[in-house]
N, C-alpha and C positions, 0 to 999 in steps of 0.2 A: 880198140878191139880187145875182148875180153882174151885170155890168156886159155888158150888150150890143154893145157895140163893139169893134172890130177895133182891136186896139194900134197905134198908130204904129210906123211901121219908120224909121227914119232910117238915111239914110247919111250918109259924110262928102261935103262938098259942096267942096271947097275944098282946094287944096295945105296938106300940111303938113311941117312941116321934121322932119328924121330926127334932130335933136339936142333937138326936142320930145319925140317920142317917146322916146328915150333919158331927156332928164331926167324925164318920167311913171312913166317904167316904176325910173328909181333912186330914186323914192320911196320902194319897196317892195322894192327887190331891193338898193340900191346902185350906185353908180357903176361896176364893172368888170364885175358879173353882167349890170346894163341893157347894158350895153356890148354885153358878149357875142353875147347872145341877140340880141338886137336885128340887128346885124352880121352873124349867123349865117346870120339869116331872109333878111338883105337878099340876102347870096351866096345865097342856096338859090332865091331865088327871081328872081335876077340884075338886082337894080334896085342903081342908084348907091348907096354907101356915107355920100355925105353929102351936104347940099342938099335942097332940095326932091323932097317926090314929087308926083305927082298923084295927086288924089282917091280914084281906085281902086286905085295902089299902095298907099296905107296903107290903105284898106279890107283888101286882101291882106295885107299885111303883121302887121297888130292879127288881124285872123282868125286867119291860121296862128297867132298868138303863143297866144291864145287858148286854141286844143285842148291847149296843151300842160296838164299835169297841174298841181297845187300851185300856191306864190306864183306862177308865172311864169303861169299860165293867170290866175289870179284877177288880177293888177295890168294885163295884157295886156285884161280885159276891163273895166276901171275908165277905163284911157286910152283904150278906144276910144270908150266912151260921153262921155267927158269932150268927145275932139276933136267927137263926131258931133255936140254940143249945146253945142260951141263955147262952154264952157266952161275951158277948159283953163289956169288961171292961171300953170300955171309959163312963162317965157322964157328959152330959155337965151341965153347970153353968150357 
């Protein structure tokens, strides 16, 4: 029997740093494609290139990454659940 409750929606609640997201996302893609993409998103959508964002920057950010098609959609949506459940073991250096 299907489960009557409304799924939790989580957001991200909390700054996170853009070299986090970079190293979540070069799990999957590698170090100069996270690079990329990542970078790409940040100019398209004109937040700082490095340092901290705020909360709803990376919500934005992990989003747009998201819709994109193949690994980059799919790893795009691993790290934003990972950050929203603060979860997220990688640190970068």
């Amino acid at each position: 029997m299907p489960s009557l409750r409304k799924p939790q929606v989580l957001v991200i609640e909390r700054p996170v740093d853009v070299a986090l997201i970079k190293a979540h996302m070069a799990g999957s893609l590698g170090l100069e494609k996270a690079d990329a993409v990542v970078s790409n998103t940040l100019k398209a959508l004109t937040f700082p290139l490095q340092g901290e964002l705020a909360a709803d920057q990376a919500e934005s950010v992990l989003s747009r990454l998201a819709l994109e098609p193949g690994l980059i959609g799919l790893a795009a949506k691993v790290t934003k659940q990972m950050v929203r459940n603060q979860l997220a073991p990688l640190v970068p250096r």
